[in-house]
N, CA, C, O and CB atoms as a CASP TS submission, in Angstrom:
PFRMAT TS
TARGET T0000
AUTHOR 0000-0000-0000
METHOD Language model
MODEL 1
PARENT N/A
ATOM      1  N   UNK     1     103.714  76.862 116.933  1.00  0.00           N
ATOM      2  CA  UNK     1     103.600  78.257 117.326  1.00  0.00           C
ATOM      3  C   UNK     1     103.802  79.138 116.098  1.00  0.00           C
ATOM      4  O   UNK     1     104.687  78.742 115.339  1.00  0.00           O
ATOM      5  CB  UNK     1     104.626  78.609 118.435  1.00  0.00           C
ATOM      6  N   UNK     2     103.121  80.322 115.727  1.00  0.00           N
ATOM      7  CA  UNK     2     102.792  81.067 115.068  1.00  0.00           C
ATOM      8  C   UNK     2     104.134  81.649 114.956  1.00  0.00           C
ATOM      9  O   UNK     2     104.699  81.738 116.046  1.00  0.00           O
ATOM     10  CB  UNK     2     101.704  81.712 115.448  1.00  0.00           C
ATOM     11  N   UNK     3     105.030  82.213 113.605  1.00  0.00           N
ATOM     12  CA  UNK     3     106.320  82.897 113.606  1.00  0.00           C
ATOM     13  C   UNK     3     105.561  84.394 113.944  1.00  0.00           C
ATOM     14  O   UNK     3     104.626  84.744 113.225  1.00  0.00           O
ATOM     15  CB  UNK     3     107.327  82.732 111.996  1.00  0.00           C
ATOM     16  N   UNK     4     106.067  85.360 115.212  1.00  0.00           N
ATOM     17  CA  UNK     4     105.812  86.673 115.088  1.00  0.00           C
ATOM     18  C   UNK     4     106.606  87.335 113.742  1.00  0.00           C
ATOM     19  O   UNK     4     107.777  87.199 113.386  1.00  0.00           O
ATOM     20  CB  UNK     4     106.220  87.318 116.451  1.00  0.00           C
ATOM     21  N   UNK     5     105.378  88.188 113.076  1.00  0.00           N
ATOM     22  CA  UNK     5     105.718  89.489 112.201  1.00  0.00           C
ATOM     23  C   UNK     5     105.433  90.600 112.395  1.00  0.00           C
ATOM     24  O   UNK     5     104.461  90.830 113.114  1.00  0.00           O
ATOM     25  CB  UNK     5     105.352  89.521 111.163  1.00  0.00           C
ATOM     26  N   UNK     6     106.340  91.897 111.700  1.00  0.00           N
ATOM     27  CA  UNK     6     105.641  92.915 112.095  1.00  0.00           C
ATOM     28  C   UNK     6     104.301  93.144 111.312  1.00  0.00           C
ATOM     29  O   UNK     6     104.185  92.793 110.138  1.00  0.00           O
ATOM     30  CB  UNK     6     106.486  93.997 112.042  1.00  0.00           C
ATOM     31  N   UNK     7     103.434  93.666 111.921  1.00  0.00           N
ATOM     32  CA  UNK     7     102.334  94.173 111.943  1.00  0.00           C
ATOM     33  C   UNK     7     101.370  95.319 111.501  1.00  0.00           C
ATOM     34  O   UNK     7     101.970  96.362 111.762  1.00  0.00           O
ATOM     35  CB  UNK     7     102.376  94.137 112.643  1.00  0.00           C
ATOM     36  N   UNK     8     100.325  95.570 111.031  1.00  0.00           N
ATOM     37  CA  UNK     8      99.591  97.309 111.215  1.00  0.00           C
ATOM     38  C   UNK     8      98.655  97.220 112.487  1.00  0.00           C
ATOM     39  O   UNK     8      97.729  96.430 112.305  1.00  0.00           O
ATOM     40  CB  UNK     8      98.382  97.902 109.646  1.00  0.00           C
ATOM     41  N   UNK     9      98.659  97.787 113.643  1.00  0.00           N
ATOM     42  CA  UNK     9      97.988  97.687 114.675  1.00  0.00           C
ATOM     43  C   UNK     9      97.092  98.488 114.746  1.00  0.00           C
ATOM     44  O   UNK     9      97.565  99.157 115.665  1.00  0.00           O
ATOM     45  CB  UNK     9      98.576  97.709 115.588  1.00  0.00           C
ATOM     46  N   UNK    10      95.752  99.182 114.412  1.00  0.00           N
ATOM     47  CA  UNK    10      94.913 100.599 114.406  1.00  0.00           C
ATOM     48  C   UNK    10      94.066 100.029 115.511  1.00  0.00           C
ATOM     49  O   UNK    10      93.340  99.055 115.707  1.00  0.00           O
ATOM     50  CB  UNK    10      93.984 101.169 112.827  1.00  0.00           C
ATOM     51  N   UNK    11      94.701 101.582 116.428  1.00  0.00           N
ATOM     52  CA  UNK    11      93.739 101.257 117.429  1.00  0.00           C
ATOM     53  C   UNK    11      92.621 102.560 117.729  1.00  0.00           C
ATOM     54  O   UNK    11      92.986 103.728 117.593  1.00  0.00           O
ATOM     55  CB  UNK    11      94.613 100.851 118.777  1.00  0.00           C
ATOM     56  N   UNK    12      91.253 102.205 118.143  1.00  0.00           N
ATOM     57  CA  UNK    12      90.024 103.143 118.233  1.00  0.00           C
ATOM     58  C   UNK    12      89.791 103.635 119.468  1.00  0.00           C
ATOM     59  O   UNK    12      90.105 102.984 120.465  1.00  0.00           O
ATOM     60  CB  UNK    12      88.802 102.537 117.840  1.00  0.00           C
ATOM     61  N   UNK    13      89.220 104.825 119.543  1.00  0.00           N
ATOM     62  CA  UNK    13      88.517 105.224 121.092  1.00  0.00           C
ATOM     63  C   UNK    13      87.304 104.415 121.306  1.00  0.00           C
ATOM     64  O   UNK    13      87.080 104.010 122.446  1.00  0.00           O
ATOM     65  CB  UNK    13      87.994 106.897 121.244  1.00  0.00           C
ATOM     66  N   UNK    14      86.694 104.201 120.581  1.00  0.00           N
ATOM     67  CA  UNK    14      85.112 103.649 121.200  1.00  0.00           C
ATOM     68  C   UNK    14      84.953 102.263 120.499  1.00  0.00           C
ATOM     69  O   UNK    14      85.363 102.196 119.340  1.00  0.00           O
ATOM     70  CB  UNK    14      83.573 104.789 120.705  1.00  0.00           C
ATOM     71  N   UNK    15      84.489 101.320 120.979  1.00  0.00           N
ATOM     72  CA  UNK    15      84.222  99.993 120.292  1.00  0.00           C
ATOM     73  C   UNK    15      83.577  99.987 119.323  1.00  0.00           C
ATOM     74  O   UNK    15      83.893  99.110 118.518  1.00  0.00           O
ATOM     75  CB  UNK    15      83.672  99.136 120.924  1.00  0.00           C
ATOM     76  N   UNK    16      82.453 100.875 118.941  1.00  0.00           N
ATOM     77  CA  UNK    16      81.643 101.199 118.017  1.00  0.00           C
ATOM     78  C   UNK    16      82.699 101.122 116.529  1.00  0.00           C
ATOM     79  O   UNK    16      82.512 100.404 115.547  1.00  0.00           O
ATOM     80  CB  UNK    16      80.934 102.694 118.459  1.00  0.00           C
ATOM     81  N   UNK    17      83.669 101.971 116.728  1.00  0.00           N
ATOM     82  CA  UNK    17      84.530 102.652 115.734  1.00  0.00           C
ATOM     83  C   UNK    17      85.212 100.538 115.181  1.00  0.00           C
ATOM     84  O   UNK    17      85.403  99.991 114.095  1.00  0.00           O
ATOM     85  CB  UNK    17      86.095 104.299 116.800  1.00  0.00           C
ATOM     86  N   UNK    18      85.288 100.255 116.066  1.00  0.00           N
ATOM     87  CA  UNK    18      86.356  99.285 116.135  1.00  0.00           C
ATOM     88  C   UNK    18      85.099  97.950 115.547  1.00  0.00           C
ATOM     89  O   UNK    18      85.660  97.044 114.930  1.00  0.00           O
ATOM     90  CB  UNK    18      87.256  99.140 118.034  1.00  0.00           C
ATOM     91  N   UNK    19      84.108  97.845 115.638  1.00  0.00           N
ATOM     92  CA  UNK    19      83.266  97.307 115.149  1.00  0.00           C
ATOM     93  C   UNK    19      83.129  97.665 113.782  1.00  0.00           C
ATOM     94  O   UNK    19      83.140  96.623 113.126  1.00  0.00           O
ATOM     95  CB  UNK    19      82.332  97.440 115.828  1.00  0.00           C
ATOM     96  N   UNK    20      83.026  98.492 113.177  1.00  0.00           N
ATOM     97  CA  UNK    20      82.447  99.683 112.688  1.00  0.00           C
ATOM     98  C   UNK    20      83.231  99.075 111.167  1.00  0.00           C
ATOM     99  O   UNK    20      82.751  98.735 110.086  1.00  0.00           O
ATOM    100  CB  UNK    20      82.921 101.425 113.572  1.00  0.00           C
ATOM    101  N   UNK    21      85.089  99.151 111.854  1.00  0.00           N
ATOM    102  CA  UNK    21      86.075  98.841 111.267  1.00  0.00           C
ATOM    103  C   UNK    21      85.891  97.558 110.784  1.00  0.00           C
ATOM    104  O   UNK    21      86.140  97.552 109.579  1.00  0.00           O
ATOM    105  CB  UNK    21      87.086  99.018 111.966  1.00  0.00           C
ATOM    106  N   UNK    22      85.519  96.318 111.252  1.00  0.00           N
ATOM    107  CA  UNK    22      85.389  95.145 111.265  1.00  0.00           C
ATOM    108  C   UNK    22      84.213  94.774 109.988  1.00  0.00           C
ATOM    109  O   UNK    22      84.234  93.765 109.282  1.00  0.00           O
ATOM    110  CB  UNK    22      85.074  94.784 112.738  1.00  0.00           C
ATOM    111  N   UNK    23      83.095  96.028 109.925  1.00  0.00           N
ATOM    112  CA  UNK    23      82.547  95.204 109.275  1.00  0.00           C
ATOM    113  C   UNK    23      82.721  96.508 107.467  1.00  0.00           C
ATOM    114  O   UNK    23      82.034  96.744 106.473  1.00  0.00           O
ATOM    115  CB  UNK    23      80.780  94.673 110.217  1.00  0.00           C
ATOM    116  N   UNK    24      83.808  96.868 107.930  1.00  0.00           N
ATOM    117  CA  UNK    24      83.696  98.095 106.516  1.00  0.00           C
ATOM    118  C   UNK    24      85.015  97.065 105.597  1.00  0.00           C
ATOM    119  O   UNK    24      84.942  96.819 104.393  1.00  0.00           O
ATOM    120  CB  UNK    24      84.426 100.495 107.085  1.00  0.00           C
ATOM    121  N   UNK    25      86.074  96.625 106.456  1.00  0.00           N
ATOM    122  CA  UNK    25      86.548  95.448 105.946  1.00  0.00           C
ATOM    123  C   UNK    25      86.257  94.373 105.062  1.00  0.00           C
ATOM    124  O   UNK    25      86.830  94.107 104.006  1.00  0.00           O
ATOM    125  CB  UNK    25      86.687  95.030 106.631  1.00  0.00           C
ATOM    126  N   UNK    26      84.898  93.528 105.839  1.00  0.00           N
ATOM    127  CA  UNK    26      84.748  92.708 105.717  1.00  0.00           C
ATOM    128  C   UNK    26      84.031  92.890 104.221  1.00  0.00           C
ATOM    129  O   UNK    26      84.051  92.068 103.304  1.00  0.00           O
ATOM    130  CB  UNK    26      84.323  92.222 106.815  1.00  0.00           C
ATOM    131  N   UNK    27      83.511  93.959 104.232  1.00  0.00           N
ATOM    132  CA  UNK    27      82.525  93.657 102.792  1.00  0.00           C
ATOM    133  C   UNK    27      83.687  94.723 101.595  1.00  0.00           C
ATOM    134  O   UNK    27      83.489  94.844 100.387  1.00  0.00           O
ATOM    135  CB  UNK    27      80.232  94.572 103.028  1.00  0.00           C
ATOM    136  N   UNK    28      84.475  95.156 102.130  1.00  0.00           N
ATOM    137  CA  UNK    28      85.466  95.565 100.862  1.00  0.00           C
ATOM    138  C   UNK    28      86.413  94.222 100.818  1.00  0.00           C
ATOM    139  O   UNK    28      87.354  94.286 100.026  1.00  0.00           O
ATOM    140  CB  UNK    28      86.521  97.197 101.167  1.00  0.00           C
ATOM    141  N   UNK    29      86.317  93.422 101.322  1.00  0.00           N
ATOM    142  CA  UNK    29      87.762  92.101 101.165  1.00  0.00           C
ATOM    143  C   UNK    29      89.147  92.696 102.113  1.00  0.00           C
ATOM    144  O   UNK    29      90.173  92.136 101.728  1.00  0.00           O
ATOM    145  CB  UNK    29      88.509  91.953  98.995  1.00  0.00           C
ATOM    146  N   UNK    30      89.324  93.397 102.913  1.00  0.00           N
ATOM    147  CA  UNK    30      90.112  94.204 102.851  1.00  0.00           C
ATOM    148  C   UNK    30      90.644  92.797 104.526  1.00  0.00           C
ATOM    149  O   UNK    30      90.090  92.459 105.572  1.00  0.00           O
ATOM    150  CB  UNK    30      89.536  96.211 102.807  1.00  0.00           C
ATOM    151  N   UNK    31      91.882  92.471 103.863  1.00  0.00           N
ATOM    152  CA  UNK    31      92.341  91.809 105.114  1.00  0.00           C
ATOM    153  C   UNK    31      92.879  92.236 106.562  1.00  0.00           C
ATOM    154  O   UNK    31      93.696  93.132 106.774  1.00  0.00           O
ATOM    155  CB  UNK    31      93.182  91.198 104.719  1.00  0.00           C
ATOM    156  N   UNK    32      92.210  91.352 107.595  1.00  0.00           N
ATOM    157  CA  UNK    32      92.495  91.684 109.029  1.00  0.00           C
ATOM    158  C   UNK    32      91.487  91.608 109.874  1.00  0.00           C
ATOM    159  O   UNK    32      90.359  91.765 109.405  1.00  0.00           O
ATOM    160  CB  UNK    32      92.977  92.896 109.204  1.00  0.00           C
ATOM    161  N   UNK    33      91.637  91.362 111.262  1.00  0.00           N
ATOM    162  CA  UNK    33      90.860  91.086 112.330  1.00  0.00           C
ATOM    163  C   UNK    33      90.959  91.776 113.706  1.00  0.00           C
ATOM    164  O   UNK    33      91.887  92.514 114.038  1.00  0.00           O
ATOM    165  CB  UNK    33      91.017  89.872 112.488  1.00  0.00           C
ATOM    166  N   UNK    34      90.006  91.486 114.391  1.00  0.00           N
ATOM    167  CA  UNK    34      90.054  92.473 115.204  1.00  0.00           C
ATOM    168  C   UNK    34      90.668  91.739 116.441  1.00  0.00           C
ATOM    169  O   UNK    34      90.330  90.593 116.736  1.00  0.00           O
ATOM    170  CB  UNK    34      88.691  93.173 115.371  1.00  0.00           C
ATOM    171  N   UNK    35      91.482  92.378 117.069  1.00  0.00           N
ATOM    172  CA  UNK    35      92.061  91.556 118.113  1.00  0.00           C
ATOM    173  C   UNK    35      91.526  92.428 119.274  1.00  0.00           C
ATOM    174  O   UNK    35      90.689  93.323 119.160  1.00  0.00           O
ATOM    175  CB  UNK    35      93.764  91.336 118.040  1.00  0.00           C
ATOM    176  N   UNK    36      92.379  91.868 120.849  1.00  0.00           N
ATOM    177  CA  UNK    36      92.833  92.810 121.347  1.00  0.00           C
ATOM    178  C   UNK    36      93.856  93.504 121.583  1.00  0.00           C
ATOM    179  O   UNK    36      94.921  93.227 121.032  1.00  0.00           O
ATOM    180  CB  UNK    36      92.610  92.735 121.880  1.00  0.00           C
ATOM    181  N   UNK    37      93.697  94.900 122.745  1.00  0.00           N
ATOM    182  CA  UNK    37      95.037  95.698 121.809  1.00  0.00           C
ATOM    183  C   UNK    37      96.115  95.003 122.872  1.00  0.00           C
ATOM    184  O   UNK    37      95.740  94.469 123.916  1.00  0.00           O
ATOM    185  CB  UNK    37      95.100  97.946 121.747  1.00  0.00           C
ATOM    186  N   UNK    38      97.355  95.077 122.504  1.00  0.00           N
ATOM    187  CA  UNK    38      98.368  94.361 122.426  1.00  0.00           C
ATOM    188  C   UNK    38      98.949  95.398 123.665  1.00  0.00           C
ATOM    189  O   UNK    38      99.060  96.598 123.414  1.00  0.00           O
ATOM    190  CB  UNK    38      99.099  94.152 120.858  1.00  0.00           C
ATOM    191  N   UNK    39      99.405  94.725 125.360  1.00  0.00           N
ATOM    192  CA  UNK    39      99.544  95.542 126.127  1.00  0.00           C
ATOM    193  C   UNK    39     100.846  96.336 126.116  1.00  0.00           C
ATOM    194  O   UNK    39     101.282  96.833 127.155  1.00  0.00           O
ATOM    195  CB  UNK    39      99.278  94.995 127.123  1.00  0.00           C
ATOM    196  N   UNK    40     101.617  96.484 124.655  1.00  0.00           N
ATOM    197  CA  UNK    40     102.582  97.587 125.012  1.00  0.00           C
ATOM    198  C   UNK    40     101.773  98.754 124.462  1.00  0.00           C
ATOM    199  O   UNK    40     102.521  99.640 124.050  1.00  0.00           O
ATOM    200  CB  UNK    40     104.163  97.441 124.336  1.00  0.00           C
ATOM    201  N   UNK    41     100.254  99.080 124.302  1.00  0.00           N
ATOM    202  CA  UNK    41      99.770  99.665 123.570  1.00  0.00           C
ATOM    203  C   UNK    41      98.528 100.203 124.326  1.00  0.00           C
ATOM    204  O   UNK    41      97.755  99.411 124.863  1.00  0.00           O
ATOM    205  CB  UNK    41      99.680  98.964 122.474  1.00  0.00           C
ATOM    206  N   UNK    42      98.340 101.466 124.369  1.00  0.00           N
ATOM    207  CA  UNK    42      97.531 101.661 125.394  1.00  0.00           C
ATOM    208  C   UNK    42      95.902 102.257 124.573  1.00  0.00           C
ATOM    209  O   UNK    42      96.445 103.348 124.396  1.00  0.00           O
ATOM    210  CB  UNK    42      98.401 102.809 126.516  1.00  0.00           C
ATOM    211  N   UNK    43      95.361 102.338 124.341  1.00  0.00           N
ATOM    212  CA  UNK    43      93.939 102.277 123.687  1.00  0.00           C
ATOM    213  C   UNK    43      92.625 102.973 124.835  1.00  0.00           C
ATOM    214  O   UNK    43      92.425 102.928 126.049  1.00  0.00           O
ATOM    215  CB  UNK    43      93.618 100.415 123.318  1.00  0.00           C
ATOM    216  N   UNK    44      92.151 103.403 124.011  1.00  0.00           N
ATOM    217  CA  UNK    44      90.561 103.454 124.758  1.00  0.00           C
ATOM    218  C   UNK    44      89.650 102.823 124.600  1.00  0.00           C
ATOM    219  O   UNK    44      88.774 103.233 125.361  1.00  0.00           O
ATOM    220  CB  UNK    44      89.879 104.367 124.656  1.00  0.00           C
ATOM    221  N   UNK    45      89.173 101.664 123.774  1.00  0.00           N
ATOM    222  CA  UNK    45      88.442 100.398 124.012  1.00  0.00           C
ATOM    223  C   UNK    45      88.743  99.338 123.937  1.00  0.00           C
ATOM    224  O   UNK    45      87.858  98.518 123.695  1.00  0.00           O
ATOM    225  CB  UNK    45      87.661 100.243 123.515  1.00  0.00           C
ATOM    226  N   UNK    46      89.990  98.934 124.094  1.00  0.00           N
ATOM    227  CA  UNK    46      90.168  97.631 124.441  1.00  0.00           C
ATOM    228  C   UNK    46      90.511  96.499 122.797  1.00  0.00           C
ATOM    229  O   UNK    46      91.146  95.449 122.898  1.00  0.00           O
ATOM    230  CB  UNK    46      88.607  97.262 125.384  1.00  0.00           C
ATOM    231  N   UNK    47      90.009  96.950 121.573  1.00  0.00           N
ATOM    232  CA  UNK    47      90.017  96.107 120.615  1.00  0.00           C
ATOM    233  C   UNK    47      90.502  97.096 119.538  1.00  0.00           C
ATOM    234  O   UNK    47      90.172  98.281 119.502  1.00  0.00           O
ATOM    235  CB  UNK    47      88.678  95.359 120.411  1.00  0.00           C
ATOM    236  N   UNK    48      91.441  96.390 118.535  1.00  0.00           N
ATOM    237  CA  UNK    48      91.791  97.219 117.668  1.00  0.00           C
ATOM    238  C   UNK    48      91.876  96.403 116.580  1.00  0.00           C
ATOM    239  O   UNK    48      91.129  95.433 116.701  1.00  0.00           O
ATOM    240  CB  UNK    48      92.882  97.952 117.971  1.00  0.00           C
ATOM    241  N   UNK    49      92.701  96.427 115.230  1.00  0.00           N
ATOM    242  CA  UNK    49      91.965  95.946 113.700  1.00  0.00           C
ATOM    243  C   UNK    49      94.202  95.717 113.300  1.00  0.00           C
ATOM    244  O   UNK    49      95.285  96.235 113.029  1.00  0.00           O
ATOM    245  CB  UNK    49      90.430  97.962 112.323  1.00  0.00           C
ATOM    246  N   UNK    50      93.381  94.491 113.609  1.00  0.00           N
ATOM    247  CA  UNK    50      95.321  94.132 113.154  1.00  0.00           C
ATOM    248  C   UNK    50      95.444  93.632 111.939  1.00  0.00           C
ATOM    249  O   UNK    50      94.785  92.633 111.649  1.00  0.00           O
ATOM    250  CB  UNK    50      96.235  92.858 114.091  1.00  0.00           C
ATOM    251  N   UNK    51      96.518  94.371 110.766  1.00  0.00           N
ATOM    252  CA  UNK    51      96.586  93.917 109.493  1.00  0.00           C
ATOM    253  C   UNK    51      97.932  94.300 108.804  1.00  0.00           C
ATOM    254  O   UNK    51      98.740  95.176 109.111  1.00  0.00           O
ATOM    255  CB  UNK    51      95.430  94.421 108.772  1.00  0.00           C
ATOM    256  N   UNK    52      97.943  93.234 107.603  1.00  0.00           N
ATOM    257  CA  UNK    52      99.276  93.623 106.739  1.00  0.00           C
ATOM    258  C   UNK    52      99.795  94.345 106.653  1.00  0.00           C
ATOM    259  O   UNK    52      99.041  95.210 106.206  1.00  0.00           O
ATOM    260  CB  UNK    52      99.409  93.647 105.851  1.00  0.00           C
ATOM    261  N   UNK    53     101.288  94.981 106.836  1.00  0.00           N
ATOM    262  CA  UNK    53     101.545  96.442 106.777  1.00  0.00           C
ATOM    263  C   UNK    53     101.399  97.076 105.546  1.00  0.00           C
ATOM    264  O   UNK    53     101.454  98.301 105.440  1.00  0.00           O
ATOM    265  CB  UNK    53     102.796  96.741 107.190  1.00  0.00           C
ATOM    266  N   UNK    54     101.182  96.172 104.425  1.00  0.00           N
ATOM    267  CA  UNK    54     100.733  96.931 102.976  1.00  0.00           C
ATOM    268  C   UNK    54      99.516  97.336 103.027  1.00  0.00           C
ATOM    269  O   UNK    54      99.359  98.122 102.093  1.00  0.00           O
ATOM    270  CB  UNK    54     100.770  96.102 101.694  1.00  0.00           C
ATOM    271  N   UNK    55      98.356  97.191 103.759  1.00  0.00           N
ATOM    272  CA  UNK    55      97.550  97.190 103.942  1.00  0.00           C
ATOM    273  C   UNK    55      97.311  99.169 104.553  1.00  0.00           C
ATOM    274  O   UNK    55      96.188  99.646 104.395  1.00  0.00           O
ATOM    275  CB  UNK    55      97.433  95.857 104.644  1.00  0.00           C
ATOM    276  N   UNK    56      98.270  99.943 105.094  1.00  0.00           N
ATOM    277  CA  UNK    56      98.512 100.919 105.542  1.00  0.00           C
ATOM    278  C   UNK    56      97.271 101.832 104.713  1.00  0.00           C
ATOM    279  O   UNK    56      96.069 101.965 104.943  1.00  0.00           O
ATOM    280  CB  UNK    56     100.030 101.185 105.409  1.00  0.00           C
ATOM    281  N   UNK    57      97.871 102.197 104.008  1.00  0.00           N
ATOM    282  CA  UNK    57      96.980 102.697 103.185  1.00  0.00           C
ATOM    283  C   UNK    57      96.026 102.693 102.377  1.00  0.00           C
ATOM    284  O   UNK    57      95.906 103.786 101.825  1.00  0.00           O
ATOM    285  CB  UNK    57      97.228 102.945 102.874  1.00  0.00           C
ATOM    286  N   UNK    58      95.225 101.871 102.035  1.00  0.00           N
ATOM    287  CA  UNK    58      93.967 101.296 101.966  1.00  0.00           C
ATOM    288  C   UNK    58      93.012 100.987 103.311  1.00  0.00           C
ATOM    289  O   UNK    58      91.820 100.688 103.248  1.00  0.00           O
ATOM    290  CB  UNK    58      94.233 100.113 101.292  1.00  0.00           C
ATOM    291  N   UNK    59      93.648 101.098 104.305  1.00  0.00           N
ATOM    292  CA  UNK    59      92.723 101.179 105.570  1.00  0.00           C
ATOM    293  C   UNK    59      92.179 102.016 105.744  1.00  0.00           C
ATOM    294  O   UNK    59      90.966 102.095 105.940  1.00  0.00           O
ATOM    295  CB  UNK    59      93.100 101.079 106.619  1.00  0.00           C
ATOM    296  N   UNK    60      93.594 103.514 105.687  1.00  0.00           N
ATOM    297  CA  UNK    60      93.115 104.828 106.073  1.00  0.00           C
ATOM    298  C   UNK    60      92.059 105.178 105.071  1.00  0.00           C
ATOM    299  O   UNK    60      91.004 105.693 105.442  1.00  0.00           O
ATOM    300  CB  UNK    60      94.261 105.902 106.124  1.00  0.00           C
ATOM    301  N   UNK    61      92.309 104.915 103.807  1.00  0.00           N
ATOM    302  CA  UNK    61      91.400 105.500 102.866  1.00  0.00           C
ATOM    303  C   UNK    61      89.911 104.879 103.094  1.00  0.00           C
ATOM    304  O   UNK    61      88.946 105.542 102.715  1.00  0.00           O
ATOM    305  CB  UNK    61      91.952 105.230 101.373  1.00  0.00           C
ATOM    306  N   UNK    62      89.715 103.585 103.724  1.00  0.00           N
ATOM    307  CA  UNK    62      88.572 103.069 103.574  1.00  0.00           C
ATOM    308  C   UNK    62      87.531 103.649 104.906  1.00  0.00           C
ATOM    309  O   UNK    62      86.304 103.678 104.999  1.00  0.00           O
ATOM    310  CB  UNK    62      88.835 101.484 103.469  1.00  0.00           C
ATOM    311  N   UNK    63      88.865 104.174 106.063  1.00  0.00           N
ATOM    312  CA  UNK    63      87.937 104.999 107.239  1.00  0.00           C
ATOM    313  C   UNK    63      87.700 106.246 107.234  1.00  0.00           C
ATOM    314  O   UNK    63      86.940 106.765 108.052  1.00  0.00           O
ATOM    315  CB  UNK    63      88.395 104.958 108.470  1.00  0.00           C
ATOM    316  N   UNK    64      88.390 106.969 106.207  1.00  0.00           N
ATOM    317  CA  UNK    64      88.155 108.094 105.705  1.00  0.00           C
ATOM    318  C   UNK    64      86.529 108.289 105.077  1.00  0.00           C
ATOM    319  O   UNK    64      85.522 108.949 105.331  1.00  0.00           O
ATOM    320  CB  UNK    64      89.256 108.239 104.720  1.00  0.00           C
ATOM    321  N   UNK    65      87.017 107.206 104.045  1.00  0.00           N
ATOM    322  CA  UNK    65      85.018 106.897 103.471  1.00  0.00           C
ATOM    323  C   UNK    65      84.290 107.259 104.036  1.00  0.00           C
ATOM    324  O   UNK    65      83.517 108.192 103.816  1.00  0.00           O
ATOM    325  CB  UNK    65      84.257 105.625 103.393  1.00  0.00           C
ATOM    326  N   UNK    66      84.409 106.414 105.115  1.00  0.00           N
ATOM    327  CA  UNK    66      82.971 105.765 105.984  1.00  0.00           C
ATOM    328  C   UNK    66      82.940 106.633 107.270  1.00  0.00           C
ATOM    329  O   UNK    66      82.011 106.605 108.077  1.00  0.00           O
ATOM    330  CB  UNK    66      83.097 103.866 106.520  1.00  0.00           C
ATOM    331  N   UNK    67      83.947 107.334 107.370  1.00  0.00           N
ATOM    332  CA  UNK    67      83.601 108.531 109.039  1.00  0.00           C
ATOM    333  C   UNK    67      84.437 107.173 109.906  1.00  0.00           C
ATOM    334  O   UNK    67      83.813 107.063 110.962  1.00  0.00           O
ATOM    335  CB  UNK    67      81.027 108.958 109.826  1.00  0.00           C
ATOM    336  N   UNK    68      85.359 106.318 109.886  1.00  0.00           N
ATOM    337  CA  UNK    68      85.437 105.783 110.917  1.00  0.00           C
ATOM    338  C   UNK    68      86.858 106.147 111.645  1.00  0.00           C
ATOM    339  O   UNK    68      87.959 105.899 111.153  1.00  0.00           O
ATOM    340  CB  UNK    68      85.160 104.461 110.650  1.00  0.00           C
ATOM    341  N   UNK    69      86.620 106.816 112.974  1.00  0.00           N
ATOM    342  CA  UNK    69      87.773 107.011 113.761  1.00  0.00           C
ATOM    343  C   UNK    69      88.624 106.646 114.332  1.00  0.00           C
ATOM    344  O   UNK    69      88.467 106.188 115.464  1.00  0.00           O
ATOM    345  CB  UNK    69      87.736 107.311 114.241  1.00  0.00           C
ATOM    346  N   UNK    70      89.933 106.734 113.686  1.00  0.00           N
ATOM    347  CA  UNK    70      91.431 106.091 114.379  1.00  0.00           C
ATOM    348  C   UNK    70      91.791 106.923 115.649  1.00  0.00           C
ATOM    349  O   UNK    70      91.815 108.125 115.916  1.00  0.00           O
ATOM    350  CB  UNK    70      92.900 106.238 113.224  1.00  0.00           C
ATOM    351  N   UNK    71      92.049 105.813 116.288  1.00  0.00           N
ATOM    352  CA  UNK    71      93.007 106.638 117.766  1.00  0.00           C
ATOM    353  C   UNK    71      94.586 107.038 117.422  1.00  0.00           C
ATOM    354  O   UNK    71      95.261 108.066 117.374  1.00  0.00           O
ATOM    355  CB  UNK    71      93.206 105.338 119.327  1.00  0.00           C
ATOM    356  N   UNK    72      94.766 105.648 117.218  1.00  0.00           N
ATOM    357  CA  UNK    72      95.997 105.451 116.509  1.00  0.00           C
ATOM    358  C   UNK    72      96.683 104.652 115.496  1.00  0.00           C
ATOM    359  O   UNK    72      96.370 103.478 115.697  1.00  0.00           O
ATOM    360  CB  UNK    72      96.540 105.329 117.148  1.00  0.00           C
ATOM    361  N   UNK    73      97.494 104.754 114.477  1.00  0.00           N
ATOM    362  CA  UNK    73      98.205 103.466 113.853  1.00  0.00           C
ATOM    363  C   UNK    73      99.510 103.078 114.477  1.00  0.00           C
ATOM    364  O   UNK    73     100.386 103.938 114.559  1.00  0.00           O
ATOM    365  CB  UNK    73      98.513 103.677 112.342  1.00  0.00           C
ATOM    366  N   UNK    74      99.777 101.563 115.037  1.00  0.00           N
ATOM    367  CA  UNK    74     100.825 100.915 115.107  1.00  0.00           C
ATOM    368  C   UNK    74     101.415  99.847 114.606  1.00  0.00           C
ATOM    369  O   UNK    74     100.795  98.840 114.264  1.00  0.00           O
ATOM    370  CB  UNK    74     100.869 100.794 115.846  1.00  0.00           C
ATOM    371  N   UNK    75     102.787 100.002 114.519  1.00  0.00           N
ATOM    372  CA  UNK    75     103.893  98.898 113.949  1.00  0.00           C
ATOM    373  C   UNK    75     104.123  97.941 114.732  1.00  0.00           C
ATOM    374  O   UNK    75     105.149  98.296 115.312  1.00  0.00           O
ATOM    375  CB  UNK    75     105.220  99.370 113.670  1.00  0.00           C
ATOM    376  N   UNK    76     103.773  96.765 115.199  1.00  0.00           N
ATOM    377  CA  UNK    76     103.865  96.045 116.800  1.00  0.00           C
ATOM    378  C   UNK    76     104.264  94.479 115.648  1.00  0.00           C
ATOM    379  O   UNK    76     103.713  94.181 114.589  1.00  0.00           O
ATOM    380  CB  UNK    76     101.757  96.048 118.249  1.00  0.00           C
ATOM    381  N   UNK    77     105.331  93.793 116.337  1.00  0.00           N
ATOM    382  CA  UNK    77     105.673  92.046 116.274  1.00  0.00           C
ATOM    383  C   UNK    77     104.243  91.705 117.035  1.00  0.00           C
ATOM    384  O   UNK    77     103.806  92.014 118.144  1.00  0.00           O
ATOM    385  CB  UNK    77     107.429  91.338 117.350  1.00  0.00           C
ATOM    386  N   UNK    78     103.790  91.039 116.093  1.00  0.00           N
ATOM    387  CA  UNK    78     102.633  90.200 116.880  1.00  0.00           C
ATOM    388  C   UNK    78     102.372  88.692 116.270  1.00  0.00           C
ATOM    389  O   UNK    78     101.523  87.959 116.777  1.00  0.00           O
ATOM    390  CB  UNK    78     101.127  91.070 116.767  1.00  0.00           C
TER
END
């Protein structure tokens, strides 16, 4: 079994966004995956972009870039 750590949890309104996220990642190297959102966490599509908490800021900056919209950022043991 996986040791839980804390976490960066960003979660999106529309799946689009949350897709969107997945692949602006993928071609900067930028680590993390898209899960689903974690039910102490309430969301509007269902999937959100779980990653390193160093990772904080280099996320925001990379959805800033690209127009991509956060609902929210969370700190969650996952």
């Amino acid at each position: 079994m996986r040791k839980k750590e804390l976490k960066l949890v960003v979660t999106f309104h529309t799946t689009a966004d949350a897709m969107a996220m997945e692949k602006a990642c993928r071609e900067t190297g930028v680590p993390g995956r898209l899960i689903p959102v974690p039910r102490e966490i309430s969301a509007g599509c269902g999937l959100a972009w779980c990653a390193p908490l160093a990772q904080r800021e280099h996320l925001a900056g990379a959805m800033a870039e690209r127009g991509i919209e956060q609902e929210n950022m969370h700190e969650c043991m996952l």
